[in-house]
Each structure stands twice: as structure tokens, then as C-alpha cells.
GUMAR-908894 format. One record per residue (C-alpha): residue number from 1; x, y, z. Coordinates in nm, 4 decimals. Layout:
LUMLUM  resi      east     north        up
LUMLUM   NUM         X         Y         Z
...
***
This chain:
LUMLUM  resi      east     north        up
LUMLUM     1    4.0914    9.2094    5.1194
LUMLUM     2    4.0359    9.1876    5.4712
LUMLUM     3    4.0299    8.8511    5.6760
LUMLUM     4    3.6341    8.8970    5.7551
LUMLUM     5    3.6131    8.9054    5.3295
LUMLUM     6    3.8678    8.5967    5.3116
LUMLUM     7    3.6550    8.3830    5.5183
LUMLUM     8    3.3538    8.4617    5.3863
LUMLUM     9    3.4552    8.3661    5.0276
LUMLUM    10    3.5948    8.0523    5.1215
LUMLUM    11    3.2598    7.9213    5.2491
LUMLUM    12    3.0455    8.0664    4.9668
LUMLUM    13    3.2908    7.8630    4.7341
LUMLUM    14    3.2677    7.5361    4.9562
LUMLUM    15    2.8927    7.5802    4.9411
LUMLUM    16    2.8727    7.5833    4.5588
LUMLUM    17    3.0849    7.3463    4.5114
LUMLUM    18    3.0044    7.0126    4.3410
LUMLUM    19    3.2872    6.8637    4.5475
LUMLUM    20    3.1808    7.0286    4.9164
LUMLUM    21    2.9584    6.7820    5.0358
LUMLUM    22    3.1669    6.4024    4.9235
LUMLUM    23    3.4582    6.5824    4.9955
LUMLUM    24    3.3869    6.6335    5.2962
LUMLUM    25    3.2911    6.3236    5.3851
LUMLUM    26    3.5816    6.0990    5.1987
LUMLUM    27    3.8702    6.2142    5.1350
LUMLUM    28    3.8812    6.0779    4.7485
LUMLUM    29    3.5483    6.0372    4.5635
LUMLUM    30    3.6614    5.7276    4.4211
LUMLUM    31    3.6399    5.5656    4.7687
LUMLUM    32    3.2659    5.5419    4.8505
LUMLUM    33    3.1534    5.3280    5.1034
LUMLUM    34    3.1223    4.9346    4.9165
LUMLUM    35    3.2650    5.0749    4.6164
LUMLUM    36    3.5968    4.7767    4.5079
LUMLUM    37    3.8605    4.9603    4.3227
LUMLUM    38    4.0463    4.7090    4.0496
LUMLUM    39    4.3075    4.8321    3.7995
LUMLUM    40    4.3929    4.6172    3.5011
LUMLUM    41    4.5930    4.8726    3.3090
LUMLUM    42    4.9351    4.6533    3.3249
LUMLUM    43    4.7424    4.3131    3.2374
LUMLUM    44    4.8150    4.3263    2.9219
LUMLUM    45    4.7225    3.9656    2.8390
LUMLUM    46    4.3516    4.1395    2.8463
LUMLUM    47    4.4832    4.3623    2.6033
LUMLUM    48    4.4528    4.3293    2.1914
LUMLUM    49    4.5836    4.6522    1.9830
LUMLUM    50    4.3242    4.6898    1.7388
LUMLUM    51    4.4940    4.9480    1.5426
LUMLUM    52    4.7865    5.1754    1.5338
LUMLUM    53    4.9260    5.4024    1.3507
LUMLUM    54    5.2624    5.6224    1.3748
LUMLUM    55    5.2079    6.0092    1.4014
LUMLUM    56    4.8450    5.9499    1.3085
LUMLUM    57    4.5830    6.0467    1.5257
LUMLUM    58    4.3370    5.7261    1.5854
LUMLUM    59    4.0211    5.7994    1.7802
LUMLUM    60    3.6374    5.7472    1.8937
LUMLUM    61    3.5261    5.3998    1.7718
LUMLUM    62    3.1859    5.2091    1.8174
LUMLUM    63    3.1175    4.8512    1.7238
LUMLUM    64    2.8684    4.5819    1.6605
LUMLUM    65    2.8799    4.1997    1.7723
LUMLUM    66    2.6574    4.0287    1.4889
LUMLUM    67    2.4385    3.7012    1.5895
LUMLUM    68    2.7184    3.4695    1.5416
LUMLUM    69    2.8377    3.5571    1.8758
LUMLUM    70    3.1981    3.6046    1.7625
LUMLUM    71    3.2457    3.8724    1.4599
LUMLUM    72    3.2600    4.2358    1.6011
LUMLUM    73    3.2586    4.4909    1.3275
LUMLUM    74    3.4675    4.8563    1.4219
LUMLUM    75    3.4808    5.1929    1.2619
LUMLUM    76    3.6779    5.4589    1.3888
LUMLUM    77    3.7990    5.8473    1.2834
LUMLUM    78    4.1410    5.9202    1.1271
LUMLUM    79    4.1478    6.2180    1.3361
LUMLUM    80    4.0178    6.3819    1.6925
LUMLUM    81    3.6449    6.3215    1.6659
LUMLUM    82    3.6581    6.4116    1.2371
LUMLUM    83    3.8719    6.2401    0.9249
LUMLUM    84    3.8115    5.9034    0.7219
LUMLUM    85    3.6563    5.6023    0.8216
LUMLUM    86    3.8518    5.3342    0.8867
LUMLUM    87    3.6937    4.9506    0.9516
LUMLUM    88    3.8416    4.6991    1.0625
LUMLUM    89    3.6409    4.3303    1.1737
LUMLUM    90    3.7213    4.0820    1.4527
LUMLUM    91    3.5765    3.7341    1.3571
LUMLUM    92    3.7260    3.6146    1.6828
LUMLUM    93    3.5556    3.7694    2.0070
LUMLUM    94    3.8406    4.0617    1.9837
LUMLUM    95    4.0989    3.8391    1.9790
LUMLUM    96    4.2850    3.9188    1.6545
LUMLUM    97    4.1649    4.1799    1.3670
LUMLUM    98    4.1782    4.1975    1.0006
LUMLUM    99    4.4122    4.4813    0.8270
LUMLUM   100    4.1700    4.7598    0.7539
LUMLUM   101    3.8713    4.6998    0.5195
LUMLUM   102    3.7927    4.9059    0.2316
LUMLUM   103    3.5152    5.1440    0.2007
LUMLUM   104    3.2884    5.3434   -0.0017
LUMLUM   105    3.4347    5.6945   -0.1600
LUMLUM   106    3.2055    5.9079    0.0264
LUMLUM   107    3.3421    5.7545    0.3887
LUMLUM   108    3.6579    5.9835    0.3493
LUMLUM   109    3.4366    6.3157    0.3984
LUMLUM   110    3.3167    6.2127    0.7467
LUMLUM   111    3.2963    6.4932    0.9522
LUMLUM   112    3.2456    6.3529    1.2631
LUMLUM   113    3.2668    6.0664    1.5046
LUMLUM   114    3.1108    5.7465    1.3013
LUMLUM   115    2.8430    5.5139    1.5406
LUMLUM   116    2.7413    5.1961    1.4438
LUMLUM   117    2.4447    4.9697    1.4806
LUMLUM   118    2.2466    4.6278    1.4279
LUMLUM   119    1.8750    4.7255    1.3113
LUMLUM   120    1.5863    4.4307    1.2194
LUMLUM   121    1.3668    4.5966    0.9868
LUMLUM   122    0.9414    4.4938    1.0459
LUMLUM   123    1.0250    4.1761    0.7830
LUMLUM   124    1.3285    4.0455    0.9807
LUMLUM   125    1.5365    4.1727    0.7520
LUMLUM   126    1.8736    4.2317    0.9351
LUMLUM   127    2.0975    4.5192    0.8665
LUMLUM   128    2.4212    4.7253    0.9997
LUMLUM   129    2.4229    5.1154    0.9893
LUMLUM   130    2.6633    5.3643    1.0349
LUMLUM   131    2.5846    5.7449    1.0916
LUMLUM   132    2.7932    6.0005    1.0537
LUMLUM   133    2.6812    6.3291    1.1886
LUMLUM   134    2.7608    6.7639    1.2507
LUMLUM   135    2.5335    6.8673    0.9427
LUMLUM   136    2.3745    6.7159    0.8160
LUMLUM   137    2.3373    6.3613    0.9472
LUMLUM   138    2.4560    6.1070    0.6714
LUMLUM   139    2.3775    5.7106    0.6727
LUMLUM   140    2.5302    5.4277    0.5460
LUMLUM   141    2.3591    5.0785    0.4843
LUMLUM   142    2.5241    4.7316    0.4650
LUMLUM   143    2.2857    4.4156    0.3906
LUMLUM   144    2.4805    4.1552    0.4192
LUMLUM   145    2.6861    4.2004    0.7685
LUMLUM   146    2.9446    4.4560    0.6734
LUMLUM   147    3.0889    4.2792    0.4067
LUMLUM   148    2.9472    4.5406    0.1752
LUMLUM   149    2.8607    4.9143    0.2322
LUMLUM   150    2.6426    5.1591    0.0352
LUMLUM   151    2.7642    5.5153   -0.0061
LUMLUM   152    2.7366    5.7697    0.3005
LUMLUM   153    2.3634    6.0040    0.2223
LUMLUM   154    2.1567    6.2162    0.3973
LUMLUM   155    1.9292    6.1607    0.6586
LUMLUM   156    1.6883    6.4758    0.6622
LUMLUM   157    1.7749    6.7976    0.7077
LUMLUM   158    1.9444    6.8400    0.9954
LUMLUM   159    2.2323    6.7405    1.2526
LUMLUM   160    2.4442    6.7070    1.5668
LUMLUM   161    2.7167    6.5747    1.7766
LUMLUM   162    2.7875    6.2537    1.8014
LUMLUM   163    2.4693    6.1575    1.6021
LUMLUM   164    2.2709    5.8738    1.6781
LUMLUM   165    2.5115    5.8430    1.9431
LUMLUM   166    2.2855    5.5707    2.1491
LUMLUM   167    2.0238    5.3662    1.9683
LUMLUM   168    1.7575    5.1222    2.1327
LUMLUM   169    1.4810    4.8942    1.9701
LUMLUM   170    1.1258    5.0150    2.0996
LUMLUM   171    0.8883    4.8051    2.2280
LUMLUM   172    0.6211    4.9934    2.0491
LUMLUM   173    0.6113    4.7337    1.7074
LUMLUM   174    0.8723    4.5664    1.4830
LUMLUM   175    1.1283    4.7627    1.3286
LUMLUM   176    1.0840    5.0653    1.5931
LUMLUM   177    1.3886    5.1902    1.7146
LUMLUM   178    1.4715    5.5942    1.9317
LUMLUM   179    1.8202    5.7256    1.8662
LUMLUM   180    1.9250    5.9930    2.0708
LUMLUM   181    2.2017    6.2640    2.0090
LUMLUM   182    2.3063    6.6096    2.1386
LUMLUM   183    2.3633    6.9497    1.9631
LUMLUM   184    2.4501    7.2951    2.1054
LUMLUM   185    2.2698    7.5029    1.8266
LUMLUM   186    2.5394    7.4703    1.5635
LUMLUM   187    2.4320    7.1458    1.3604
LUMLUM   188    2.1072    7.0703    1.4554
LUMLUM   189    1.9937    7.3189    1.1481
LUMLUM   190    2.1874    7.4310    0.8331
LUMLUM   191    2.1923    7.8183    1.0463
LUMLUM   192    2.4193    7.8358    1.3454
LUMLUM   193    2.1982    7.8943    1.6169
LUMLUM   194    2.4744    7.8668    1.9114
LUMLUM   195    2.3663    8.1355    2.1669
LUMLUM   196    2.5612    8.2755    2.4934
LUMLUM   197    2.5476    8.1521    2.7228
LUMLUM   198    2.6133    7.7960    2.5662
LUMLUM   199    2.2952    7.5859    2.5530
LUMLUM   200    2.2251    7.2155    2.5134
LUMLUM   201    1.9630    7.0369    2.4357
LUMLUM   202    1.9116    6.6418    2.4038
LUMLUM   203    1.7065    6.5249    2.1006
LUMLUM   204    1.5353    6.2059    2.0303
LUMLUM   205    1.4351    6.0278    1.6497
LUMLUM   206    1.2511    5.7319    1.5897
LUMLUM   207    1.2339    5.4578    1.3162
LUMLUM   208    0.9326    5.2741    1.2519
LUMLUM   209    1.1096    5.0973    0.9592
LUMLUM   210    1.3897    4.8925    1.0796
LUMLUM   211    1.6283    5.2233    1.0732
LUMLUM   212    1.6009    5.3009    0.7320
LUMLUM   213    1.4492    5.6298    0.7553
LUMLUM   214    1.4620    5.8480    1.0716
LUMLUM   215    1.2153    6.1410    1.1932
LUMLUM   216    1.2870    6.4764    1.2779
LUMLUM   217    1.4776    6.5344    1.6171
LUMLUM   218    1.2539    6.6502    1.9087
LUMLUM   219    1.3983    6.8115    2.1923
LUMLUM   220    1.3856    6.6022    2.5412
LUMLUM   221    1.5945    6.8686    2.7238
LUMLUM   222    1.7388    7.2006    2.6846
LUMLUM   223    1.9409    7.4014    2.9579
LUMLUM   224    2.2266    7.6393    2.9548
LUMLUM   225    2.3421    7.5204    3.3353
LUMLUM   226    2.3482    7.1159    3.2389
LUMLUM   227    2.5321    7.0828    2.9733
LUMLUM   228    2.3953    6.6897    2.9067
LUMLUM   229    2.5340    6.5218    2.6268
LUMLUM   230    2.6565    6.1361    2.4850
LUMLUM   231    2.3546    5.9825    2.5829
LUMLUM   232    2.3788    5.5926    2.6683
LUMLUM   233    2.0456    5.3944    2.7192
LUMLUM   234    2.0044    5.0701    2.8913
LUMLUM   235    1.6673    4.9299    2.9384
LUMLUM   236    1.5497    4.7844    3.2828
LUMLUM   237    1.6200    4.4277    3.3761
LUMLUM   238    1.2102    4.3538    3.3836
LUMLUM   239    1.1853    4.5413    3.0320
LUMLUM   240    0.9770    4.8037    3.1690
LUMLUM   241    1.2035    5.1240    3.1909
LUMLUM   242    1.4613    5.2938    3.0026
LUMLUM   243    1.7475    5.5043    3.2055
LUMLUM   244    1.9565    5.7512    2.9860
LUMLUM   245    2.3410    5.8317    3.1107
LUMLUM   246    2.4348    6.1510    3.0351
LUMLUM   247    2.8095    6.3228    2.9948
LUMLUM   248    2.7504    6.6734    3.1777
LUMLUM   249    2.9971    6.8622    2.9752
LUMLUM   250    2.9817    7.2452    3.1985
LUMLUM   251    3.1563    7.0219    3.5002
LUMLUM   252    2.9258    7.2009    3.7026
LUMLUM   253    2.7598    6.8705    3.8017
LUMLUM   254    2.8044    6.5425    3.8595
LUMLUM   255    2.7394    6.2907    3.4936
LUMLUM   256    2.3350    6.2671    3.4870
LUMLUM   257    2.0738    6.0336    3.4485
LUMLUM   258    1.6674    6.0411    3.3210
LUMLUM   259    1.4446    5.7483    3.3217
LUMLUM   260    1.1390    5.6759    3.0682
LUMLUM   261    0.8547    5.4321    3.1798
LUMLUM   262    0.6797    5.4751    2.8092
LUMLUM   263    0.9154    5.3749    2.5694
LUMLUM   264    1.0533    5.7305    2.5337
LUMLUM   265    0.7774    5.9521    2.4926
LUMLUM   266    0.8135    6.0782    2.8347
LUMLUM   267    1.1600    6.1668    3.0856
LUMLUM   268    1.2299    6.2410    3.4476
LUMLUM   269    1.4185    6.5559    3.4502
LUMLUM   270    1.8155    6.4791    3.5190
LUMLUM   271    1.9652    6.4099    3.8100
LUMLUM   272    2.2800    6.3310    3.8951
LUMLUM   273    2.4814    5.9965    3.9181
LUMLUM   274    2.6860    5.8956    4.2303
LUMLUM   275    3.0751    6.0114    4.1757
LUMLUM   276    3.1718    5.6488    4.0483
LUMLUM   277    2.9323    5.7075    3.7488
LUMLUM   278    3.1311    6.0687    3.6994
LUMLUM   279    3.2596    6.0419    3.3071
LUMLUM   280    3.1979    6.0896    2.9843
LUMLUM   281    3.0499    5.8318    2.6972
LUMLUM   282    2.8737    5.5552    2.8667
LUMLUM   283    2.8463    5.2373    2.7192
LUMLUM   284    2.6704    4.9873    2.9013
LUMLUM   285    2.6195    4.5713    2.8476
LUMLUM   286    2.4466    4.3569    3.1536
LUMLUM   287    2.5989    4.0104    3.1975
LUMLUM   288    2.4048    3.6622    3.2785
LUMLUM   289    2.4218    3.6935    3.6367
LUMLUM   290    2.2535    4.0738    3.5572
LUMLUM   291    2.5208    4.3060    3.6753
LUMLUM   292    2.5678    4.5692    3.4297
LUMLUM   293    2.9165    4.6623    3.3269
LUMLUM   294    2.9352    5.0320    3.2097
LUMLUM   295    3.2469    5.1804    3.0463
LUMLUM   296    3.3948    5.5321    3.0145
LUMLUM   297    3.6193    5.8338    3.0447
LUMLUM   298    3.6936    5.9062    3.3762
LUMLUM   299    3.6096    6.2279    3.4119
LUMLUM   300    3.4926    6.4625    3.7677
LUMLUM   301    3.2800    6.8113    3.8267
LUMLUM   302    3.5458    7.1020    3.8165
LUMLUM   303    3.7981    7.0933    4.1481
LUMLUM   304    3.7511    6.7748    4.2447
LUMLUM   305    3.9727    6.4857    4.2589
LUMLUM   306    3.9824    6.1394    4.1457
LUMLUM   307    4.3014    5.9106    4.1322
LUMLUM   308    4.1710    5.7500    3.7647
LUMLUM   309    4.0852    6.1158    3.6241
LUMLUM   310    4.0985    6.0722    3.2529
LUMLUM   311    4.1550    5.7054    3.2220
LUMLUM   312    3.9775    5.4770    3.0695
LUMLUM   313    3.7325    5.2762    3.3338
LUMLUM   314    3.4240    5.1185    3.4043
LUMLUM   315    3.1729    5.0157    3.6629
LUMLUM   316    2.9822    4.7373    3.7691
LUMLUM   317    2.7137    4.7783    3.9704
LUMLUM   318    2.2963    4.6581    3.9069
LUMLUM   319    2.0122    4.8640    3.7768
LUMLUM   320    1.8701    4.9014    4.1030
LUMLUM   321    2.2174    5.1362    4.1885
LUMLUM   322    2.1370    5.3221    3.8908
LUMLUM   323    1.7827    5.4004    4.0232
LUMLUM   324    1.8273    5.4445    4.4130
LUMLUM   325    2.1761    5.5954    4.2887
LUMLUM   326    2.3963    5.3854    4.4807
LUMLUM   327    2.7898    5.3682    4.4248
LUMLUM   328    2.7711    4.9770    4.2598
LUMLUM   329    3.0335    4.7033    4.3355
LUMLUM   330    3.3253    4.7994    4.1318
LUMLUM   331    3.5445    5.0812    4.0071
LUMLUM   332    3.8099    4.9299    3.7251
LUMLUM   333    4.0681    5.1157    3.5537
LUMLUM   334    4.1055    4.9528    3.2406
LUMLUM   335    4.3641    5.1410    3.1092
LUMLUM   336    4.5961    5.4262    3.2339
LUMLUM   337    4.5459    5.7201    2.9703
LUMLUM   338    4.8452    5.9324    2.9388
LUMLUM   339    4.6151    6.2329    2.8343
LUMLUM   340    4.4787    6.4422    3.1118
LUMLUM   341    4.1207    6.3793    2.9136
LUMLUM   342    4.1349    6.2502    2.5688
LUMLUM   343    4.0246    5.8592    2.5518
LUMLUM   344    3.7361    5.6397    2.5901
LUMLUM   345    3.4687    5.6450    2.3458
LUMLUM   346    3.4004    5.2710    2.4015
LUMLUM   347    3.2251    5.0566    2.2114
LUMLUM   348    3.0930    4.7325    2.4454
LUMLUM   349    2.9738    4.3635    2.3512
LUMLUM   350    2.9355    4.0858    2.5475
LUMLUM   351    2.9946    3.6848    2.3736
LUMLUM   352    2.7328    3.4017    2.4709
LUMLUM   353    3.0411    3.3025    2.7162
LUMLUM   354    3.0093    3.6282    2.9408
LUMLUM   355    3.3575    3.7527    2.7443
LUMLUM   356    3.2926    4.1599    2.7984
LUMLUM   357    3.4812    4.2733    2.4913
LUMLUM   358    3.4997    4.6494    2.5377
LUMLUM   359    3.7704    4.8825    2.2556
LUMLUM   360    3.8125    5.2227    2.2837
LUMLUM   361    4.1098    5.4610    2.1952
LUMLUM   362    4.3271    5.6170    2.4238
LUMLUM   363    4.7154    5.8199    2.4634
LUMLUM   364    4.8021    5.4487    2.5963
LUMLUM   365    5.2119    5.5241    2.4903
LUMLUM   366    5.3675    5.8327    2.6310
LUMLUM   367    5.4406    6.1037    2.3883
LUMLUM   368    5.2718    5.9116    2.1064
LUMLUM   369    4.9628    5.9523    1.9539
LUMLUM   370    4.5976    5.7624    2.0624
LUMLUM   371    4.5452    5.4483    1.8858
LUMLUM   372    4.2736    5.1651    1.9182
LUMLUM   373    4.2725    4.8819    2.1673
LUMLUM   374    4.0310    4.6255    2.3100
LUMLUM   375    4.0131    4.4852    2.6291
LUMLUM   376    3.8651    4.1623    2.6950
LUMLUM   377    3.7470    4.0350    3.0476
LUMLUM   378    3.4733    3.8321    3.2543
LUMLUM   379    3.3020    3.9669    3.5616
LUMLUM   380    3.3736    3.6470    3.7793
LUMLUM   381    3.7614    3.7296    3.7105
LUMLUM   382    3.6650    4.0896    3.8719
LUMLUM   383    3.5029    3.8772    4.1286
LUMLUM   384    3.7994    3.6770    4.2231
LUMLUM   385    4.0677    3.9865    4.2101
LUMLUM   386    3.8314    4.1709    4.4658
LUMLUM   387    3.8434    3.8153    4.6633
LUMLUM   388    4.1862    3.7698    4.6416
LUMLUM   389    4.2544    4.1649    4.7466
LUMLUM   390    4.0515    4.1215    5.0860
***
């Protein structure tokens, strides 16, 4: 190839590059202009192990902070995003954790990564569920705040990845709730409908019965060059907008985002998040002063750099950033991942005392395999490390 050829190569690259344009402004995406970087992976005062488990695989949890402010119930996969259930139940903010819990039969067949949520039925009738999804999508009920759990049964008749993944009460009546989930043709339907090239599409259900029962999944979004996926929702500080984050899984693009101003009938087509939003598996919580805190695998477009790739972060910013798609105020490792991907499906709760109690799993131990930890922190303490740093 001749020099002419060379040259001409390089630039068409540069061009398409998600990279070209930050790069060449900054030298390291996670350095935007405002943007604090923090790292608490060696305070490990914030850390609590919530589980572990020699030469066993622990992975993907979600929890749920019930009303009394304090007990956080956790399930988790014996096994990389499949295996048995485990729970486990913090009656302490995520302080300490009870030996793991006992659970119906049928919770041993899970398939897939287990999510977990706090549903009010139309006659204030309070309940937990846990989904566990591929096909088809399975339920579980407990009445009486996880203390007791019904068998695992199906949903309808059909599927996906990471089901129920994100789910948000309506404003539409009591008892209305949207889930929203991801599938790339293979468990959306009984028939594996995966086509080439790969194609994902971004499906909504609603409740209209406190989560009990759950209608069919209508596409939002479908596109073979976005691959969106692990939605995370968080509603508008004046209650009138939703924004959806959104893992972009071809690392073609920067991690999305789509905004609803009608309760989810209706999205803005994605765009994409500033670089210190790039990851996978948002989880988002605002705090009393109305920062939101957002945790999740680090994770950046194809060829480009970031100095926390694959760890387990978060960022703090306001919903306004998330809109005008600023950068926000912080960037905080939370924990150093020892995996060049695999962590951070994080499950987020914040106590009436602004405690952000955020657990995820992670390779936190060279050599050894992921297990389940919690972190537990308070925005002013960001506030005064970023003070202290200046």
C-alpha cells in the first residue's frame, strides 16, 4: 500500500471514530472540563462483603429498600448472568447481612439475571416481586416483605434479557407501573428470531394492577446500528418527564439516552450521553439536595480510552446534565474491578439519612472469582474529598 493509500485510511478511520472528536480535544475522556474524579476503591471502611463464595461464580444482583428505611432485600445468580437464586436481607442500611435465606423450589431453574421490585397494588396493598427472564418471563410474589415467597410462574408468553430490568410507577392511576427490558430476537418469542446483522429492540409492559399481571411487550426501538439495552429510568425532578439510560452494547456509540413527556407512551429517539455517562447498567437514586447519583460498569465506544475502564463507578451530576448533556460534577471509582469488563450490575437505595447504599458484584480479588459487595457513602463526603483535593 502506497503512502497516498496510508494517509488516506488513517483519516477515514479518525472520522468514524466515536473517539475522533473528545480525543482530540482531551487527551483522556474521563477528564472533561468540570468533571471531579474521586476513587474510593481502597476505602474499605465504605465497604461491606455481602457475599462470597470460594470457586463459585457470584454475580448481577438488584435490591429493594422497604419503607422502614433500613431493611434492603438482595437476590443474586449463582452463576454469570444464569444459576440459583440466592437472597440474602440487610435489616441494617447495608451494614451487616443475614446468611442466605431460603427459597422456593422453582428459584433453582432461573435462567437468567433475577430483578427485584416494591409494587403498591390500586388498594395499597404492598408487595415485592422478582422476575426472572430469557423465555419465558417468570414472576415471583412475596406479601409480606420477603419474608415469604410464592413459587417462580409465568408471565405471558414471551421473554428477554434482563427482564423487567427497570420498573417505574406511572402517573397514569394507582397501581400503574411500565417495565422495560431488551431482547435481540431470541427470547422475546418461544421461535428464535435473531437475524444478521444483530438487531435490538427495547420493549415496554405496563401494569394497571399493582404488578400482578403484565401486558404484552411493545417495541419502543429497534435498530441493528444501536445496540440499546439495560434500560434505567429516572423521572424528572418536577415529575413531568421520564429519561431512559441505555447500555449501547455494538460500542459503536457512546451509552444513550430517550426522554418521555407522557408517561411512556411516547420517546425521543436516542442520543448519546457525554463520555462520563459511557457504561453499562445504570442505576440511578437522587439525594435531598437533588443531585442524582448514577452507578455502573465503566465501560467506552470501541478504541477509546478511559483510566476506570471496567470498574465499577458512578456519577453525580443533576437532571438538567442529563438533558443539556453536560459532563455532571463527579466521576467516582467505587471499586477497582480486576476483570477487563465483568462487574457492576448495581442495585442503588438511598436511607432517610442521605446513606447511598449501592451493591454490585465484581472480580474485586485477583485471580478469584466475582462475589457481592456493597458500598455505602454520602454525597457531602464526595463533597468534602473534592474540597480537600483542590
Amino acid at each position: 500500500m502506497n503512502i497516498h493509500k496510508i494517509l488516506i485510511s488513517t483519516v477515514v478511520y479518525l472520522l468514524v471514530s466515536p473517539c475522533f472528536f473528545s480525543l482530540a480535544q482531551e487527551p483522556n475522556p474521563d477528564q472533561e472540563k468540570g468533571l471531579i474524579k474521586l476513587d474510593l476503591d481502597s476505602d474499605s471502611d465504605r465497604q461491606v462483603v455481602v457475599d462470597k463464595e470460594q470457586d463459585q461464580y457470584l454475580g448481577h444482583p438488584t435490591t429493594c429498600l422497604l419503607e422502614d428505611g433500613k431493611t434492603i432485600l438482595c437476590v443474586y445468580p449463582k452463576g454469570h448472568g444464569k444459576g440459583g437464586v440466592v437472597y440474602k436481607r440487610s435489616s441494617d442500611g447495608g451494614r451487616t447481612w443475614t446468611d442466605r435465606l431460603p427459597t422456593p423450589e422453582s428459584w433453582k431453574t432461573s435462567k437468567e439475571v433475577p430483578t427485584l421490585h416494591r409494587v403498591i397494588g390500586p388498594d395499597g396493598k404492598k408487595r415485592v416481586i422478582m422476575f426472572s427472564g430469557l423465555y419465558p418471563t417468570r414472576m415471583a410474589v412475596s406479601e409480606d416483605n420477603g419474608e415469604s415467597w410464592s413459587e417462580l410462574e409465568q408471565v405471558g408468553d414471551w421473554g428477554g434479557i434482563v427482564v423487567m430490568g427497570t420498573l417505574f410507577p406511572l402517573r397514569t392511576g394507582p397501581g400503574h407501573y411500565m417495565a422495560m427490558f431488551h431482547d435481540d430476537g431470541r427470547f422475546i418469542s418461544s421461535e428464535n428470531k435473531q437475524k444478521k446483522p444483530r438487531e435490538f429492540t427495547l420493549y415496554k409492559t405496563r401494569s394497571v394492577d399493582g404488578g400482578l399481571t403484565w401486558s404484552d411487550p411493545i417495541g419502543i426501538i429497534t435498530s441493528t446500528e444501536k445496540h440499546i439495552c439495560e434500560p434505567g429510568i429516572v423521572r424528572s425532578p418536577d415529575k413531568n418527564q421520564l429519561a431512559c439510560l441505555l447500555r449501547e452494547n455494538s460500542r459503536r456509540h457512546n451509552s444513550q439516552i430517550i426522554f418521555s413527556k407522557d408517561e411512556g407512551e411516547n420517546w425521543t429517539a436516542p442520543i448519546d450521553l457525554p463520555d462520563s455517562l459511557n457504561g453499562d447498567r445504570h442505576t440511578a437514586t437522587y439525594s435531598s439536595d437533588g443531585r442524582l447519583f448514577i452507578s455502573f460498569r465503566r465501560r467506552m465506544p470501541a478504541n477509546c480510552d478511559s483510566e476506570y475502564e471496567g470498574d465499577w463507578v458512578a456519577w453525580v451530576g443533576t437532571y438538567e446534565d442529563l438533558v443539556n448533556g453536560n459532563d455532571g460534577q463527579y466521576h467516582v471509582r467505587l471499586k477497582d474491578n480486576k476483570n477487563r469488563w465483568d462487574c457492576a450490575y448495581p442495585g442503588v437505595e438511598i436511607l432517610p439519612d442521605d446513606t447511598i447504599v449501592t451493591t454490585t458484584y465484581g472480580h474485586w480479588d485477583e485471580g478469584e472469582q466475582p462475589y457481592i459487595l456493597c458500598v455505602r457513602l454520602k454525597l457531602e463526603e464526595l463533597d468534602a474529598m473534592a474540597n480537600a483535593s483542590k
